[in-house]
C-alpha positions as CSV (number, residue, x, y, z in Angstrom):
1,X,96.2,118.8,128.2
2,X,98.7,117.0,126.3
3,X,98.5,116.5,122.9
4,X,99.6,113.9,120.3
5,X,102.5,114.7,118.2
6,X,102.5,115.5,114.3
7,X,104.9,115.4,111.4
8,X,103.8,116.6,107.7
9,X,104.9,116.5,104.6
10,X,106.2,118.6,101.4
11,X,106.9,118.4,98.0
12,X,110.6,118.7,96.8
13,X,110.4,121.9,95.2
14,X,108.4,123.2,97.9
15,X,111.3,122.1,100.4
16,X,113.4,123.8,97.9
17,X,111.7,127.1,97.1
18,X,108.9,127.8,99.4
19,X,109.6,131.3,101.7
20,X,107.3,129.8,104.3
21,X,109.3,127.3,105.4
22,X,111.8,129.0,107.5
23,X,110.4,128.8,111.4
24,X,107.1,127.4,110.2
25,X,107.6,124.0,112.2
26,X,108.6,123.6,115.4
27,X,112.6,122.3,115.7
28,X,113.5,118.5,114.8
29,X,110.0,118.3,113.4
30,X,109.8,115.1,111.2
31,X,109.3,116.5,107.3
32,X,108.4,114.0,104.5
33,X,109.8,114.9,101.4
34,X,107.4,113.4,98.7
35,X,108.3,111.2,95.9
36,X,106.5,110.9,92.9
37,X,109.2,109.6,90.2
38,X,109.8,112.7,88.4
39,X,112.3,114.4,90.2
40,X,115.9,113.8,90.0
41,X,118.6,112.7,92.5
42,X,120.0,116.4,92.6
43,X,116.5,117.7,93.5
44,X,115.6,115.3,95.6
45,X,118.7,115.6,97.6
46,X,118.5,119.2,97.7
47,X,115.1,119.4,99.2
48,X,116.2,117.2,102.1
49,X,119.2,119.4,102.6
50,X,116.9,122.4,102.8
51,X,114.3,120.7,105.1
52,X,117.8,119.4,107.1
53,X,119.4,123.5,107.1
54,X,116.2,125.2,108.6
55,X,116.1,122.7,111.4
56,X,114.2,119.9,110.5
57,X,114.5,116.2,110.6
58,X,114.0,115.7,106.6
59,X,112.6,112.1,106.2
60,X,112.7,111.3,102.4
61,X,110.1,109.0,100.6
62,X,111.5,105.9,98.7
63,X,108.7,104.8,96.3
64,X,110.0,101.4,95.8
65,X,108.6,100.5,92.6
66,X,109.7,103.8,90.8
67,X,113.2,102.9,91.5
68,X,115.4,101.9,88.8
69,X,118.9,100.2,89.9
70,X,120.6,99.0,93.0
71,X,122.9,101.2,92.0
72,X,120.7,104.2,91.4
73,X,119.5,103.4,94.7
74,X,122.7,103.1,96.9
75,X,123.4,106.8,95.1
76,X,120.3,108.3,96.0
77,X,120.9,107.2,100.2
78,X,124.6,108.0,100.2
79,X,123.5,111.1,99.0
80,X,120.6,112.0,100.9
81,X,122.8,110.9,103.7
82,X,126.4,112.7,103.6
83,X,124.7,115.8,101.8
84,X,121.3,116.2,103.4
85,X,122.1,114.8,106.8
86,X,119.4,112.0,106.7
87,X,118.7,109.4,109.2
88,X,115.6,108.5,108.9
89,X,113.1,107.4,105.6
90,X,109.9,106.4,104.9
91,X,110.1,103.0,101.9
92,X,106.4,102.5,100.4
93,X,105.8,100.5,97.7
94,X,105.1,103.3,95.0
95,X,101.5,102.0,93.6
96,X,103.1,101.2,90.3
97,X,101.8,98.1,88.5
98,X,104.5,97.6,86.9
99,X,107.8,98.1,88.4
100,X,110.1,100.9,86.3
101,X,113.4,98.6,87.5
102,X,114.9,96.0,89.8
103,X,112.3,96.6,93.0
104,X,109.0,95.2,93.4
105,X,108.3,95.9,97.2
106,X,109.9,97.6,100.0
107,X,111.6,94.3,101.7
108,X,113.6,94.1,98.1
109,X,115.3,97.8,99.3
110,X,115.0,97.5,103.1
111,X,117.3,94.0,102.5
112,X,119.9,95.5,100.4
113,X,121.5,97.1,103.7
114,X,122.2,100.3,102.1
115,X,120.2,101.9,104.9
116,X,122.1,100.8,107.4
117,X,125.5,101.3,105.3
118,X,124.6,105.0,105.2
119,X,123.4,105.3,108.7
120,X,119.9,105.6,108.2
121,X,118.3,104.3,111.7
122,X,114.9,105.0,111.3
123,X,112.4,103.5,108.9
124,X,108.6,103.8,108.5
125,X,106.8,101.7,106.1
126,X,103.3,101.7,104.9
127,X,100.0,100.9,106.2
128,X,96.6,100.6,104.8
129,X,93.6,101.0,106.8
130,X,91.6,101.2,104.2
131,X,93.0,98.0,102.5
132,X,94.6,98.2,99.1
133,X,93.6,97.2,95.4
134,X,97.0,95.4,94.8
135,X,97.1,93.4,97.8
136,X,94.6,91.4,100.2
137,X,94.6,92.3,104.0
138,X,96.4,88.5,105.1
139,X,98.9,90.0,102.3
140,X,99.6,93.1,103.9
141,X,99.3,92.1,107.4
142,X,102.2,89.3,106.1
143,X,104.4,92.0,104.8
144,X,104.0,94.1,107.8
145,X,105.1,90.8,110.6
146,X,108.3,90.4,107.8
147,X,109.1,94.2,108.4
148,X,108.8,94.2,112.4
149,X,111.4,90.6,111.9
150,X,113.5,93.3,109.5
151,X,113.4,95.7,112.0
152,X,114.1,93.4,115.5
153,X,117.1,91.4,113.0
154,X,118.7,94.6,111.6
155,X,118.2,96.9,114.8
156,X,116.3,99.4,112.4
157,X,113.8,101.3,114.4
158,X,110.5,100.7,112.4
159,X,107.3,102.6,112.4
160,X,103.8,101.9,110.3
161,X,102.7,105.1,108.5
162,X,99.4,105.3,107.2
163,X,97.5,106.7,104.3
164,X,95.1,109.7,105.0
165,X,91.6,108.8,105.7
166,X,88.1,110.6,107.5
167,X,87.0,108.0,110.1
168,X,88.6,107.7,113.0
169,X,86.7,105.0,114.8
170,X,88.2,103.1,111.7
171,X,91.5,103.9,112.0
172,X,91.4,103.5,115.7
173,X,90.3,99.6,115.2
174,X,92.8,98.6,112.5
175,X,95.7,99.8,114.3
176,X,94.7,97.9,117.2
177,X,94.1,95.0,115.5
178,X,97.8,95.0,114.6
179,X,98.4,94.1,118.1
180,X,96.5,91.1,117.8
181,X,98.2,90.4,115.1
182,X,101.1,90.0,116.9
183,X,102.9,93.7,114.8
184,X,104.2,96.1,118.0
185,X,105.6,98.6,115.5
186,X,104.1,102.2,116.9
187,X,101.6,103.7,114.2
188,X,101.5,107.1,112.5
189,X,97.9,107.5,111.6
190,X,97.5,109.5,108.4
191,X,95.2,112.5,108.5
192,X,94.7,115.5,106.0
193,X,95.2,118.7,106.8
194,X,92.4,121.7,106.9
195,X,91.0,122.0,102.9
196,X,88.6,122.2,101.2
197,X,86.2,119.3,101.3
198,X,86.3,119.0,97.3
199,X,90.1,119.4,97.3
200,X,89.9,116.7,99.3
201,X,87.4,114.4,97.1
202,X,89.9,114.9,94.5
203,X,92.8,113.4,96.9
204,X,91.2,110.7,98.2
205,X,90.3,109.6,94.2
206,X,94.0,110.6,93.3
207,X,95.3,108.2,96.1
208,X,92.4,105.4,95.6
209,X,91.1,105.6,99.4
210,X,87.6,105.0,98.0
211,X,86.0,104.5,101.6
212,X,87.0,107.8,102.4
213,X,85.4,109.2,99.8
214,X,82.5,107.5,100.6
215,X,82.7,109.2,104.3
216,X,83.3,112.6,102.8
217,X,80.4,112.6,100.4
218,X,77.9,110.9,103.0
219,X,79.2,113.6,105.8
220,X,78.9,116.4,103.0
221,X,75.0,116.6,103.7
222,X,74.4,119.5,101.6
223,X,75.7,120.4,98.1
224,X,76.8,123.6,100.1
225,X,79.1,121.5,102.7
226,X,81.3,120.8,99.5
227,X,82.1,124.3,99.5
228,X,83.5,124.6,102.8
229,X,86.8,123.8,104.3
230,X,87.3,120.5,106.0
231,X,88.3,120.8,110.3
232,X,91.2,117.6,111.1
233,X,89.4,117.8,114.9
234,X,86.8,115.4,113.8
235,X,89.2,112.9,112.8
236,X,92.1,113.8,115.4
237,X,90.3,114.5,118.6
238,X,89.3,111.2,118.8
239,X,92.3,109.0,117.9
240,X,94.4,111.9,120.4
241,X,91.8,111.0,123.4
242,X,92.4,107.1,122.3
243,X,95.7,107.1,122.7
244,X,95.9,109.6,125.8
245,X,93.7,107.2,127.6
246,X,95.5,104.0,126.3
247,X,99.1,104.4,127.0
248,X,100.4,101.1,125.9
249,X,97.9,101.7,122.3
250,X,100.1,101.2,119.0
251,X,99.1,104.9,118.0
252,X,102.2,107.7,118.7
253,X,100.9,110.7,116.5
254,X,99.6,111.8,113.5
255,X,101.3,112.5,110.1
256,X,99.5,115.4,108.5
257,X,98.7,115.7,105.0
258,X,98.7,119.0,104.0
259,X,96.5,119.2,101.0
260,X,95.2,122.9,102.1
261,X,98.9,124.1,102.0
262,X,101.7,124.1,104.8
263,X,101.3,127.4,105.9
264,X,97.2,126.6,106.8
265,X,98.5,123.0,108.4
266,X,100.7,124.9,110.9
267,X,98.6,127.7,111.8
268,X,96.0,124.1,112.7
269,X,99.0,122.4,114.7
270,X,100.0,125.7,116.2
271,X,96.4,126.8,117.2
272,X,95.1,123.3,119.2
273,X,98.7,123.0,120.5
274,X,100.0,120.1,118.8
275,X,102.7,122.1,118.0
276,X,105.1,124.7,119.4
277,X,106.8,127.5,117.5
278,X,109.0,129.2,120.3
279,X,112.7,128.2,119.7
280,X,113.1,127.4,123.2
281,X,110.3,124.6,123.7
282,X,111.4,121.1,123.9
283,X,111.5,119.0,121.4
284,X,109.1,116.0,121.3
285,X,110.5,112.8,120.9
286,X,110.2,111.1,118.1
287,X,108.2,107.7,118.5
């Protein structure tokens, strides 16, 4: 059977220091590198040369509103791509309410062509299921349709990646409901990795997706169910069948959040055969 592809994320000084890295993904596997605006240039650019060294494709996160100065900025992608080998980024708008310098959304960095400057080719954005509490969903849908124009102007190849969330169904509709809308960009639907269900509560409240803590608790029946550890399948089987049966659907994989560590996310991947660890297996391409 064949099975929808996956990328998943790390922290910088996990890329950096973590012994489990080395063969834990399969080749050219797409690897976020987090961003949470406390980590410098030097770090952040070291993580991504890590990710690049052991064989990954290391995809750095540009939190738009933590970033200070065009300047600072045009460093940062030079950097990441003439040290760290990086083509390819994911710009999201950071969840600041106030921005820390120039930027106050992701078209503000996407149009200062630096990207493209520094041969980055690939860009995913951010999409919310779930909605957001800074922005109304004719807001986001907006800023999405002004993306895809980026994208088809610039010859960028753009891709939607979502937050995590627990209800597939959900997820399922609102990236087909882009369609409608008229946005072809293919979707990465978020999804967290195997944890523990009150690891995840504290997440979901951390990231303010409040309808999926809402589906956790309700699905938690028993005070004993918070205890246990969480199975993707629910929320992965379905969107996987979705998109096997619906070829020309928006959906293209799954980006993994791996809030019950990396080393437990893999052994997931490796075990329903998302993923591949033998050195001579094919890449999948990324979509």
């Amino acid at each position: 059977m064949s099975r929808i592809a996956a990328s998943i994320e790390v922290a910088p000084k996990q890329a950096i220091e973590s012994q489990e890295l080395p063969g834990l993904f399969p080749a050219g596997s797409r690897v976020y590198i987090t961003d949470i605006g406390t980590d410098s240039v030097d770090t952040l650019t070291a993580a991504a040369k890590r990710v690049h060294d052991l064989g990954y494709k290391p995809v750095p996160h540009f939190a738009c509103r933590r970033l200070t100065t065009k300047e600072a900025l045009e460093t940062r992608i030079r950097r990441a791509a003439e040290e760290a080998g990086v083509t390819d980024v994911l710009v999201i708008g950071g969840g600041l309410e106030r921005p820390a310098g120039e930027f106050n959304s992701t078209m503000q960095v996407l149009e200062t062509g630096f990207f493209d400057r520094y041969g980055i080719t690939e860009i995913g954005v951010a999409g919310h299921p779930e909605g957001s509490p800074d922005f109304s969903e004719s807001v986001a849908i907006e800023a999405l349709r002004l993306k895809r124009n980026f994208g088809e102007r610039t010859g960028a190849r753009l891709r939607i990646v979502t937050q995590f969330g627990f209800d597939a169904d959900h997820f399922i509709a609102w990236a087909e409901g882009l369609r409608e809308a008229g946005i072809d960009l293919p979707v990465h639907l978020g999804v967290a990795g195997p944890a523990k269900i009150t690891t995840l509560i504290k997440y979901a409240a951390m990231c303010g997706v409040g309808n999926s803590i809402s589906f956790l608790k309700k699905n938690a029946f028993a005070l004993t169910a918070l205890a246990t550890t969480h199975s993707p399948e629910g929320v992965v089987g379905p969107i996987e069948r979705h998109m096997l049966e619906n070829p020309a659907s928006n959906i293209k994989q799954v980006h993994v959040f791996p809030f019950g560590g990396i080393k437990k996310a893999s052994e997931w991947l490796v075990e329903r055969g998302t993923w591949n660890l033998d050195p001579a297996a094919p890449v999948a391409a990324a979509q």
